[in-house]
Backbone bond lengths (Angstrom), bond angles and torsions (degrees), N, CA, C in turn:
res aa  C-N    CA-C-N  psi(-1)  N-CA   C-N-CA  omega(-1)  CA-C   N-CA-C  phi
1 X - - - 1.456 - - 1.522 107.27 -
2 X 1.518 118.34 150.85 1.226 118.42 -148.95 1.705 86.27 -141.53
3 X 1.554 113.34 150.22 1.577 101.80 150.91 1.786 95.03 -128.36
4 X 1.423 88.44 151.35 1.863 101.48 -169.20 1.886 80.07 -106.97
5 X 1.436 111.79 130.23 1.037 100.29 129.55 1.980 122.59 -133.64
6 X 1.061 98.36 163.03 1.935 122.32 -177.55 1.089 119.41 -101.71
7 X 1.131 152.52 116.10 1.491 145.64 123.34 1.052 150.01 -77.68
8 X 1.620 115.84 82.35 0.973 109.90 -161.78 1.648 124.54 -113.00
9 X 1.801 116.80 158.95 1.206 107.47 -165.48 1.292 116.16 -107.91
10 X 1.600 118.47 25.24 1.723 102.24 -165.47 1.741 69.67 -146.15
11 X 1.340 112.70 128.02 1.344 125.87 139.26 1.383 139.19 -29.76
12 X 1.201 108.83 -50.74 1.278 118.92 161.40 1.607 121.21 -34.00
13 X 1.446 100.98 -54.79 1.244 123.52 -167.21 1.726 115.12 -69.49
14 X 1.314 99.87 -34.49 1.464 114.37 179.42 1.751 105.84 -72.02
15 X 1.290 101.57 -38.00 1.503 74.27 -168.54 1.944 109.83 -95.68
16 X 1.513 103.37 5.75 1.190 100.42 155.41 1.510 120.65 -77.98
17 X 0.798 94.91 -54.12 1.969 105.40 161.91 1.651 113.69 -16.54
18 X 1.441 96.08 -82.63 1.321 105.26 170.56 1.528 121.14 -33.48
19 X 1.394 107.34 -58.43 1.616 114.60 -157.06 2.039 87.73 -68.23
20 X 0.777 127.26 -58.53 1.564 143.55 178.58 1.458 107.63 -18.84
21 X 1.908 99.34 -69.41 1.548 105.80 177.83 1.438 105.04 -73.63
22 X 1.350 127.66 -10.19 1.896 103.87 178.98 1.432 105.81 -71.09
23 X 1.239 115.88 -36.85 1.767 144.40 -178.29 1.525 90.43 -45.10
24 X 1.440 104.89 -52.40 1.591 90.32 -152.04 1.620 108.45 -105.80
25 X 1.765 104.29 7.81 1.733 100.40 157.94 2.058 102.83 125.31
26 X 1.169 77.72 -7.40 1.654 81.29 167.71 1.187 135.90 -106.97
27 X 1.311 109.47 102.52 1.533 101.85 -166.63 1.606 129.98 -159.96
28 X 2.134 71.02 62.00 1.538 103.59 172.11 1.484 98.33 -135.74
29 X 1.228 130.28 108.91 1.622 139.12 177.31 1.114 118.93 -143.36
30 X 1.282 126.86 161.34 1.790 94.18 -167.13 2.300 79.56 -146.46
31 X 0.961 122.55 134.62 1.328 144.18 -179.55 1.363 133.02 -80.29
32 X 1.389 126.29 80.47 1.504 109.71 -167.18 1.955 112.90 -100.12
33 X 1.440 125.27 169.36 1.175 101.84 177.98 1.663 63.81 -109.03
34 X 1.616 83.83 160.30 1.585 119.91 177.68 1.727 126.45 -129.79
35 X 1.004 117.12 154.61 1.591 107.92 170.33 1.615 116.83 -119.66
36 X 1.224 113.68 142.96 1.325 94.44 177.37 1.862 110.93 -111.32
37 X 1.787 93.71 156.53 1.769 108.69 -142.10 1.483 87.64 -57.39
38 X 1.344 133.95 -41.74 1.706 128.14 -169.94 1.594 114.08 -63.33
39 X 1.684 107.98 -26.87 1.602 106.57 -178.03 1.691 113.03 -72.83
40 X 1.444 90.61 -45.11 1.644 119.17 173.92 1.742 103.92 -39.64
41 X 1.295 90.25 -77.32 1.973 95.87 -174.46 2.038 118.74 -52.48
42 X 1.281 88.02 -31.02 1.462 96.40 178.67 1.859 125.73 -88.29
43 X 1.480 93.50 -0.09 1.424 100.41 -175.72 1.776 95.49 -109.06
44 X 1.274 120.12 -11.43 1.441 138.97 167.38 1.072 149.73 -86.54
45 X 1.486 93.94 -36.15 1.740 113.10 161.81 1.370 109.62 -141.46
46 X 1.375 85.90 108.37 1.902 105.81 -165.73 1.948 96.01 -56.72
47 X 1.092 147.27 -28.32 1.045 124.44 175.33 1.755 131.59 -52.89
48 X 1.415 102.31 -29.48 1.531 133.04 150.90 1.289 123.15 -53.11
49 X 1.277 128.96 -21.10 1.467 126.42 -175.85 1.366 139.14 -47.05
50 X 1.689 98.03 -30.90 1.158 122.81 157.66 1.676 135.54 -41.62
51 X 1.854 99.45 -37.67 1.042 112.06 -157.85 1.822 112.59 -83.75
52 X 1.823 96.15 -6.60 1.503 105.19 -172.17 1.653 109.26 -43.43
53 X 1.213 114.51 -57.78 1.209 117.30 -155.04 1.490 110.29 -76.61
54 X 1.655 116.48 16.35 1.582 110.45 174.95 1.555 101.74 -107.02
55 X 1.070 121.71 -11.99 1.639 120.72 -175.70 2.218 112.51 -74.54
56 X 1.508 94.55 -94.58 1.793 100.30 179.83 1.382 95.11 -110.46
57 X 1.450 153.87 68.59 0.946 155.51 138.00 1.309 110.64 67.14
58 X 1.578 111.20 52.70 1.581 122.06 -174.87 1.748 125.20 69.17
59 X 1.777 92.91 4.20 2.056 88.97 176.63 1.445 92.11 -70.71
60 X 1.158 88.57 156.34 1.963 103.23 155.81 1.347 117.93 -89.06
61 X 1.571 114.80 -41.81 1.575 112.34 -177.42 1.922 114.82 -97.24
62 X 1.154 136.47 -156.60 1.512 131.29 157.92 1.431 83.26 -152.80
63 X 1.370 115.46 -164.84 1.082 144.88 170.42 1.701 121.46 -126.89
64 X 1.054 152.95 88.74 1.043 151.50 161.53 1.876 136.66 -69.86
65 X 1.209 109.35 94.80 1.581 122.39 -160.36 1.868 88.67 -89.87
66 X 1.347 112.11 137.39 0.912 133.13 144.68 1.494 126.86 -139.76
67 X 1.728 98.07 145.35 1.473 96.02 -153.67 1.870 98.28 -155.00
68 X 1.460 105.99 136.29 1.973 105.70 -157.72 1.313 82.96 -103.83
69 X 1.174 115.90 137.11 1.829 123.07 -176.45 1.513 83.97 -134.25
70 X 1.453 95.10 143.85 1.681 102.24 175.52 1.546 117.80 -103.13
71 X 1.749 98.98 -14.04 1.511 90.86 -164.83 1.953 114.32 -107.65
72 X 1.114 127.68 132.56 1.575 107.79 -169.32 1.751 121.00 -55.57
73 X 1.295 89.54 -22.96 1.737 108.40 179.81 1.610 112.74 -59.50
74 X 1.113 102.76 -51.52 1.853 118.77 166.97 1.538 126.43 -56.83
75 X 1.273 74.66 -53.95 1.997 78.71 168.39 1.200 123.28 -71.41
76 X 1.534 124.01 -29.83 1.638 135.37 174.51 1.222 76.01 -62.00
77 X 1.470 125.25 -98.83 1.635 131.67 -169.68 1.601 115.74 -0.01
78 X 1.643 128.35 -58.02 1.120 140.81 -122.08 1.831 76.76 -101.19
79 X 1.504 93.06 -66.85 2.025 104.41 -161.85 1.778 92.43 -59.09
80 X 1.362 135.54 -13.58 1.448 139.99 -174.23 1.632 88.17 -71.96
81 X 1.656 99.53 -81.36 1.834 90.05 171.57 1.629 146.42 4.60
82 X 1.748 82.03 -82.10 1.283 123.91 176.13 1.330 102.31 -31.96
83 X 1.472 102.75 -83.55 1.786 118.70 168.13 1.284 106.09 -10.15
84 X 1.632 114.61 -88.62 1.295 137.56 -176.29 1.727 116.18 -25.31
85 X 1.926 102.33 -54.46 1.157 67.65 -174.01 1.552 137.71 -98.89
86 X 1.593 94.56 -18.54 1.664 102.03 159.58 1.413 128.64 -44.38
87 X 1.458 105.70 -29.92 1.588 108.12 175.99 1.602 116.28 -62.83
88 X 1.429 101.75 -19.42 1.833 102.78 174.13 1.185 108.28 -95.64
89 X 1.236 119.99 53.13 1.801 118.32 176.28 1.180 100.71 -175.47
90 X 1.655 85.62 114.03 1.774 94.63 -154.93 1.576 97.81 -108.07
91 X 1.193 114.13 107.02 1.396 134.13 -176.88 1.516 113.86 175.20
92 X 1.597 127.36 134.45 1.233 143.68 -178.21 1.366 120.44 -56.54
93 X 1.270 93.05 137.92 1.528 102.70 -174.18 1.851 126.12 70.87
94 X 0.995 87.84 37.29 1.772 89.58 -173.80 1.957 105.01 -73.74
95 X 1.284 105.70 -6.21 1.801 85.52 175.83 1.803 106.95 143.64
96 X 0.764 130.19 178.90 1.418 153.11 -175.73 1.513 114.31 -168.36
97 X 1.827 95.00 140.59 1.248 114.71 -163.46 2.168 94.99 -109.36
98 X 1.297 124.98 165.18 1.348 132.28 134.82 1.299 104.48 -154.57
99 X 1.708 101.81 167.50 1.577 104.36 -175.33 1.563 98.44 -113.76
100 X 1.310 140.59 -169.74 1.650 140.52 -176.71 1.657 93.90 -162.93
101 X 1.664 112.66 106.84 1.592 98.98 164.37 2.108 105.63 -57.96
102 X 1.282 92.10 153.49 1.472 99.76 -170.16 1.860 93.47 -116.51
103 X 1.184 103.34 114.75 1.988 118.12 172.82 1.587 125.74 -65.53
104 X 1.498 93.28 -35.32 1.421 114.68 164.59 1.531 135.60 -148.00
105 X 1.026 130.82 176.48 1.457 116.57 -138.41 1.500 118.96 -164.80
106 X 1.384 143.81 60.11 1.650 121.43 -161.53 1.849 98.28 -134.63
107 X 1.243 112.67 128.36 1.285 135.18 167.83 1.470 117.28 -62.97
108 X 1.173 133.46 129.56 1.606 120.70 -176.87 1.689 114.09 -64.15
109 X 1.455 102.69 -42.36 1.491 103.04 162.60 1.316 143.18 -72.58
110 X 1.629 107.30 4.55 1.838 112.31 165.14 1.564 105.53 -79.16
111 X 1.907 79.26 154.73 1.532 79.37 172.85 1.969 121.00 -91.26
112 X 0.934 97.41 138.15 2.022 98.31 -176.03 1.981 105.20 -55.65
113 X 1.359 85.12 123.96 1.746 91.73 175.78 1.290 95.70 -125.79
């Protein structure tokens, strides 16, 4: 068991994302909006202001997908995607991926054995 997570900064991208991994069998992910710490500090302490444009290419928010895949085949599949589709959108900072082996694992809707 694996957890994928994404961060990504262009909308666009997310909901291609999404539609991609339902396609390809995943379709349990769960979506957070996020900030990132350089946009945060620089939208706060105006001496920082400068620093906007080194973080997600001036967004304020990202998107962060995380999603527990059990099988290694899926997750190659998923981060293959991923790759794919940010690589067709040619502009800085579109996002970062990592994966986390996961040790343990329980769904609220399984049943306890």
């Amino acid at each position: 068991m694996y957890l994928l997570v994404a961060v990504v900064n262009n909308d666009d991208l997310l909901n291609d994302i999404i539609t991609g991994w339902l396609d390809i069998g995943i379709t349990a992910a769960t979506v957070l909006e996020s900030t990132d710490s350089v946009q945060l500090i620089s939208e706060t302490i105006p001496i920082f202001a400068g620093f906007r444009s080194l973080s997600s290419g001036g967004m304020r928010h990202n998107k962060t997908i995380f999603s527990a895949i059990d099988d290694k085949k899926l997750l190659d599949l998923a981060v293959e995607f991923l790759k794919k589709t940010c690589s067709e959108i040619d502009e800085p900072g579109k996002g970062i991926y990592f994966t986390i082996p996961l040790l343990d694992f329980w769904k609220a809707d399984s049943k306890i054995t």
